[in-house]
C-alpha positions in Angstrom: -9.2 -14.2 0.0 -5.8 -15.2 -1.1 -3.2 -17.2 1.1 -1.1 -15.7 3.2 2.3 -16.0 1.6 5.8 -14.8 1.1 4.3 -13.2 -2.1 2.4 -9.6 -2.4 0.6 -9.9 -5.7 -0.3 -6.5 -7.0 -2.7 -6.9 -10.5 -2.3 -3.7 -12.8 -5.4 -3.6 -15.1 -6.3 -1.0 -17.9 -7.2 -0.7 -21.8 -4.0 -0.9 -23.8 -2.0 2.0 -24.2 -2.8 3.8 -20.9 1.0 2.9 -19.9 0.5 -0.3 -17.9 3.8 -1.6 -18.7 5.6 1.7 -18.2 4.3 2.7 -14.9 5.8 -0.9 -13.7 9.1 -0.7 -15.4 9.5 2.5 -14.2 9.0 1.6 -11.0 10.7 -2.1 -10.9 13.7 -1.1 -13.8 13.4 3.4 -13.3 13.4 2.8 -17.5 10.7 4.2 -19.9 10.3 3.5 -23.2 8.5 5.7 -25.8 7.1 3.1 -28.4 4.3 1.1 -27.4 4.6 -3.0 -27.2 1.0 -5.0 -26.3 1.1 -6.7 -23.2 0.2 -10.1 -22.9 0.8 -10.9 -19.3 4.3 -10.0 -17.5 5.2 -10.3 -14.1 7.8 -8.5 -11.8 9.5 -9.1 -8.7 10.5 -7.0 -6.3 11.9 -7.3 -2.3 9.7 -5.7 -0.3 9.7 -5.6 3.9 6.4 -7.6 5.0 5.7 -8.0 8.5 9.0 -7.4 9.9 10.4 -10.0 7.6 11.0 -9.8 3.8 8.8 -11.2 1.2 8.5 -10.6 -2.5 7.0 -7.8 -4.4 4.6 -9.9 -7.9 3.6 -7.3 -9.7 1.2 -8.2 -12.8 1.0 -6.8 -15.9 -2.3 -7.8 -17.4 -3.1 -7.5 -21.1 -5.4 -4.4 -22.1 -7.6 -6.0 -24.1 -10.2 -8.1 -22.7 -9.8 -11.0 -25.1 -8.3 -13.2 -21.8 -11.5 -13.5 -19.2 -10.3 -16.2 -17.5 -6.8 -15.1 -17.2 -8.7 -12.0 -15.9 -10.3 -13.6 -13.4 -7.3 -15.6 -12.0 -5.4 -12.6 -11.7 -8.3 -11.2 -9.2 -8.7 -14.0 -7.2 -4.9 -14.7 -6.9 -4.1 -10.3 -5.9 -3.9 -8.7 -3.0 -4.0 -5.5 -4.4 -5.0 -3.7 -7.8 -4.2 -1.3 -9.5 -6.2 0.4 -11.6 -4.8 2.3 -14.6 -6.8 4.8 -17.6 -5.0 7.8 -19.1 -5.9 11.1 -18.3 -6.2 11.7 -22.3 -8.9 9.4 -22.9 -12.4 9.4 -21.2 -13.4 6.0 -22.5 -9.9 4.3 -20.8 -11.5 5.3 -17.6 -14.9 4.1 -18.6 -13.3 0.6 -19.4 -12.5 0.1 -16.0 -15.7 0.1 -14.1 -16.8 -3.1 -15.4 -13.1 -4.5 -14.2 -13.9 -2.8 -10.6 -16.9 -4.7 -10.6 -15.3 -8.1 -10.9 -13.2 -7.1 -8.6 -16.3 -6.6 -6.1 -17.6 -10.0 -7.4 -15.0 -11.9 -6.8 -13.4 -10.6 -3.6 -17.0 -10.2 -1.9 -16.9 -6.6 -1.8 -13.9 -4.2 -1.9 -13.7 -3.2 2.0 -10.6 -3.8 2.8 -8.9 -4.7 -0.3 -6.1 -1.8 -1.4 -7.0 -0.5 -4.9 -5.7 2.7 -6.6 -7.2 4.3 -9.1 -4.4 6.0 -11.3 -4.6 8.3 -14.3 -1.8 8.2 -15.9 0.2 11.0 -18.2 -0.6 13.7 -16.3 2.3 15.5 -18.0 0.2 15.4 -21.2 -1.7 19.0 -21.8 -5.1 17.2 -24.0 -7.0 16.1 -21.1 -10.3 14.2 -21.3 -10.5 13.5 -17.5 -10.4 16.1 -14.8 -8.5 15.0 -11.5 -12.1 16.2 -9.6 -14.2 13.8 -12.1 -11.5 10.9 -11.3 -11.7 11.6 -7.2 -15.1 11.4 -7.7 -15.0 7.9 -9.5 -12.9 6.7 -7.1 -14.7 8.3 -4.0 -17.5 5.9 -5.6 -15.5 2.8 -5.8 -14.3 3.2 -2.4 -10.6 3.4 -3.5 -7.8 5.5 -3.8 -6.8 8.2 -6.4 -4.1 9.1 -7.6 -2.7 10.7 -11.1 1.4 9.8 -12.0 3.4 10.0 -14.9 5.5 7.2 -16.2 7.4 9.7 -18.8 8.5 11.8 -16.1 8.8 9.4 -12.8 6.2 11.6 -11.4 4.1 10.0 -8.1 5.2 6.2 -9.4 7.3 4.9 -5.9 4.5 7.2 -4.6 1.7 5.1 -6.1 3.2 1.6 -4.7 4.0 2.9 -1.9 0.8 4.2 -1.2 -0.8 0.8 -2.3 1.0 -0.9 0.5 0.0 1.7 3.0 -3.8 0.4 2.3 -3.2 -3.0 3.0 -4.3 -3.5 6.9 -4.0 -7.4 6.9 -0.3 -7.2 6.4 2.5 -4.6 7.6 4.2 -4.5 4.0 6.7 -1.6 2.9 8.3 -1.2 0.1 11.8 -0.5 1.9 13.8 -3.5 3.6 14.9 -2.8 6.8 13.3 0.8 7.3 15.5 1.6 4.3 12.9 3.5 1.9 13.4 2.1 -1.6 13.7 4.0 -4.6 14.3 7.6 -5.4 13.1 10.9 -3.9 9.9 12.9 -5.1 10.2 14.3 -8.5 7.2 16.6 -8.6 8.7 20.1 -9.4 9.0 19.0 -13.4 5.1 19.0 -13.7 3.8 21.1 -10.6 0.4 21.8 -10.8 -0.3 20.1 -13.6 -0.7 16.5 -11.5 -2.6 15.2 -8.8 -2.1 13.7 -5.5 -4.7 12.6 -3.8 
């Protein structure tokens, strides 16, 4: 288990092109960006409330290829919390993660109490590979969280952090600072019906 610290490390894994990078800088910057750049490894910071006091946001952008395994590893055993991106367009994105889930289990000694979110991502697209049922199901199976955002249209993605922190139960961390809520309110009318919260 990680130290207790002033920092909340949040690991965002998933194959390249799933939208990684923009479901972050949509959430740290409220940017997106329609051309795709590979990530290598970023990380963002962001003030967060955390145990009645204030403590930092890391949020980790990992590479989606899996040519850095130790890197990989580092990043697990340093997080608190994961997330876990595959687009809703592409079966095998979702596929590629189980093996990632399972290091996660390895190296944390099991995945009770440790806050990961299963998201699939572009929801907003119409060719679907993955069914929101068939990804509840995966995550009902991992023991984690589901949910299905899209970075294009700032659909669910304050939603997805904040629900991240809501599964932490060593901590009391919140994404607003002083009972202020952070961000901006729910945008869900633009693709009603078309995404998933679970």
């Amino acid at each position: 288990m990680p130290e207790q610290s002033n920092d909340y490390r949040v690991v965002v894994f998933g194959a390249g092109g799933v939208g990684k990078s923009s479901l972050v800088l949509r959430f740290v910057k409220g940017t997106f960006r329609d051309t795709y750049i590979p990530t290598v490894e970023d990380t963002y910071r962001q003030v967060i409330s955390c145990d009645k006091s204030v403590c930092t946001l890391q949020i980790t952008d990992t590479t989606g290829s899996h040519q850095f395994p130790a890197m990989q590893r580092l990043s697990i055993s340093k997080g608190h919390a994961f997330v876990l991106v595959f687009s809703v367009t592409s079966r095998q994105s979702l596929e590629e993660l189980g093996p990632i889930h399972q290091l996660i289990a390895q190296i944390k000694g099991g995945v009770d109490g440790v806050p990961v979110m299963l998201v699939g991502n572009k929801c907003d697209e119409t060719q679907r590979e993955v069914d929101a049922r068939e990804a509840q199901a995966v995550a009902q199976a991992w023991k984690c969280a589901f949910m299905e955002t899209s970075a294009k249209l700032d659909h669910n993605v304050q939603e997805l952090f904040q629900q991240l922190l809501t599964l932490e139960t060593r901590r009391d961390v919140r994404l607003g600072v002083d009972g202020k809520r952070a961000g901006q309110p729910r945008r869900t009318d633009r693709v009603k019906g078309k995404c998933a919260l679970m």
